[in-house]
C-alpha positions as CSV (number, residue, x, y, z in Angstrom):
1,X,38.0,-14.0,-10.3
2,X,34.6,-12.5,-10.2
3,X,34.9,-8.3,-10.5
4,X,31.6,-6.0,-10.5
5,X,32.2,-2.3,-12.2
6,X,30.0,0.2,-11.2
7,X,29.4,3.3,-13.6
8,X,27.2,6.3,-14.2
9,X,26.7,7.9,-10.8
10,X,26.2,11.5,-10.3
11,X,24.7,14.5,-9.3
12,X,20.6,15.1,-9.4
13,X,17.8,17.1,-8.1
14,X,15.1,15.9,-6.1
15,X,12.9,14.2,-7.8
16,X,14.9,13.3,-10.4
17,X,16.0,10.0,-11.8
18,X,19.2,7.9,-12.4
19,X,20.1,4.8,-13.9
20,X,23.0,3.1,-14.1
21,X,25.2,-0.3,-14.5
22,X,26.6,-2.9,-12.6
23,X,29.2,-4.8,-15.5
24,X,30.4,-7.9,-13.6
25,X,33.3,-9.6,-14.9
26,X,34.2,-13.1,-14.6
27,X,33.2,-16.2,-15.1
28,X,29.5,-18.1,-14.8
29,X,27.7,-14.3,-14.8
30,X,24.7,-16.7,-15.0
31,X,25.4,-17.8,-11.8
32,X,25.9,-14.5,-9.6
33,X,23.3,-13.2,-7.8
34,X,23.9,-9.4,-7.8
35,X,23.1,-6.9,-5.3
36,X,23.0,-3.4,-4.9
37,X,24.0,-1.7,-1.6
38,X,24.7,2.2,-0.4
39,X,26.6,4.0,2.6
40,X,26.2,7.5,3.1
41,X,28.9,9.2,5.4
42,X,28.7,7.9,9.4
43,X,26.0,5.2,8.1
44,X,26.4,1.4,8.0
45,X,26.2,-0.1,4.3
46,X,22.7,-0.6,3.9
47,X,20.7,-3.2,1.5
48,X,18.9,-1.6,-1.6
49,X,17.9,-4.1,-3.8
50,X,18.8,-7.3,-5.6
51,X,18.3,-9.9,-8.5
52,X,18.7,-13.8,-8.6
53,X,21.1,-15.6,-10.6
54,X,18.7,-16.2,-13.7
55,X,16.7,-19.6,-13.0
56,X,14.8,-22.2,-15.9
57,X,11.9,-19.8,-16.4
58,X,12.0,-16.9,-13.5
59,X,14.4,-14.0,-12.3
60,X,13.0,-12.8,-8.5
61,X,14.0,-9.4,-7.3
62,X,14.2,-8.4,-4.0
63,X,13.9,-4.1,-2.7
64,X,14.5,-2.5,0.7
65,X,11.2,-0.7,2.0
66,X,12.5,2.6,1.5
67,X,13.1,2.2,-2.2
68,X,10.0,0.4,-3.4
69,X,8.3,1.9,-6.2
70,X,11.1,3.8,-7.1
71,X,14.1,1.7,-7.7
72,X,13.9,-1.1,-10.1
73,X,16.7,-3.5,-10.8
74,X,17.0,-5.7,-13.7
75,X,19.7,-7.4,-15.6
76,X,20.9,-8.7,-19.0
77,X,22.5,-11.9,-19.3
78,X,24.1,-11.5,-22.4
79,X,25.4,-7.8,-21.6
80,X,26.5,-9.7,-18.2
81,X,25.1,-6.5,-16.5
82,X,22.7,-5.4,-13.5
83,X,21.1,-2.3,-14.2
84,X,19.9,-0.1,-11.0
85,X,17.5,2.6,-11.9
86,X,16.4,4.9,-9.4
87,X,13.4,7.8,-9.8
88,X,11.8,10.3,-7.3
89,X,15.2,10.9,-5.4
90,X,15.3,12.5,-2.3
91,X,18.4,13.8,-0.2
92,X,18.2,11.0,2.0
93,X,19.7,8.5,-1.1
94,X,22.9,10.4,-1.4
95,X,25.2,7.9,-0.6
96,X,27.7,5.7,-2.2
97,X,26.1,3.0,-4.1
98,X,27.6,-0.6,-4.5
99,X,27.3,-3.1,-6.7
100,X,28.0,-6.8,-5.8
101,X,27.8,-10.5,-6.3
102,X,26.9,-13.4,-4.3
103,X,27.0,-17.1,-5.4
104,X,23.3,-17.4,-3.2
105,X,20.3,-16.9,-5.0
106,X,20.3,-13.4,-3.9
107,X,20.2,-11.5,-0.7
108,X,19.6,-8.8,1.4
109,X,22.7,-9.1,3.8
110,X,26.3,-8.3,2.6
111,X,27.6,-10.7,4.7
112,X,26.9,-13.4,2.1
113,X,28.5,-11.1,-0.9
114,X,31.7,-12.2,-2.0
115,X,32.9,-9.3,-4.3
116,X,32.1,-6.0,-4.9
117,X,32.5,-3.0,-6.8
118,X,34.7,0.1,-5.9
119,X,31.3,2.2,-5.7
120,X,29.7,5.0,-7.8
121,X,28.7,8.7,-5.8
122,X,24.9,9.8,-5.7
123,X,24.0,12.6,-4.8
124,X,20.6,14.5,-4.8
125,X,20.0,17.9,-4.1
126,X,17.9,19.8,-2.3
């Protein structure tokens, strides 16, 4: 069994920046590729960024458009966690954010996700 734990959401002002972890549990962390993913109320879940499963000599990382330059994700093998870390917030990325792992490389669509965190509240102010 395979369980990602999101922590460290919050509230923030525009502009501002968060950061926070995605602890996955289970076995073969190695393995997992890990995405992150929000939904704000009345949206679909929407991609935000992910990270491959650690290969010989290269991690790749993958952003939506909307959060280039100002999300970064990274992660630590031996701390089995995914770190999300967000800067220049605007209202527009309140939403839920979800952490979870796929046994692709990594990926943009959920669909291929099999398990997921219970989600961690953003939410910026204007």
């Amino acid at each position: 069994q395979v369980q990602p734990v999101e922590s460290g959401g919050g509230l923030v002002q525009t502009g501002g920046s968060l950061s926070f972890p995605c602890v996955v549990f289970g076995d073969y962390f190695n393995s997992w590729g890990v995405g992150w993913f929000r939904q704000a109320p009345g949206k679909d879940r929407e991609f935000v960024a992910a990270i491959s499963w650690r290969g010989e000599t290269t991690t790749h990382a993958d952003y939506a458009d909307f959060v280039k330059g100002r999300f970064a994700i990274s992660r630590d093998n031996a701390k089995r966690t995914v770190y999300l870390q967000m800067s220049h917030l605007e209202p527009e990325d309140s939403a839920v954010y979800y952490c979870a792992a796929t046994s692709h490389y990594y990926s943009s669509n959920f669909r291929d996700y099999e398990y997921w965190g219970q989600g961690t509240q953003v939410t910026v102010s204007s």
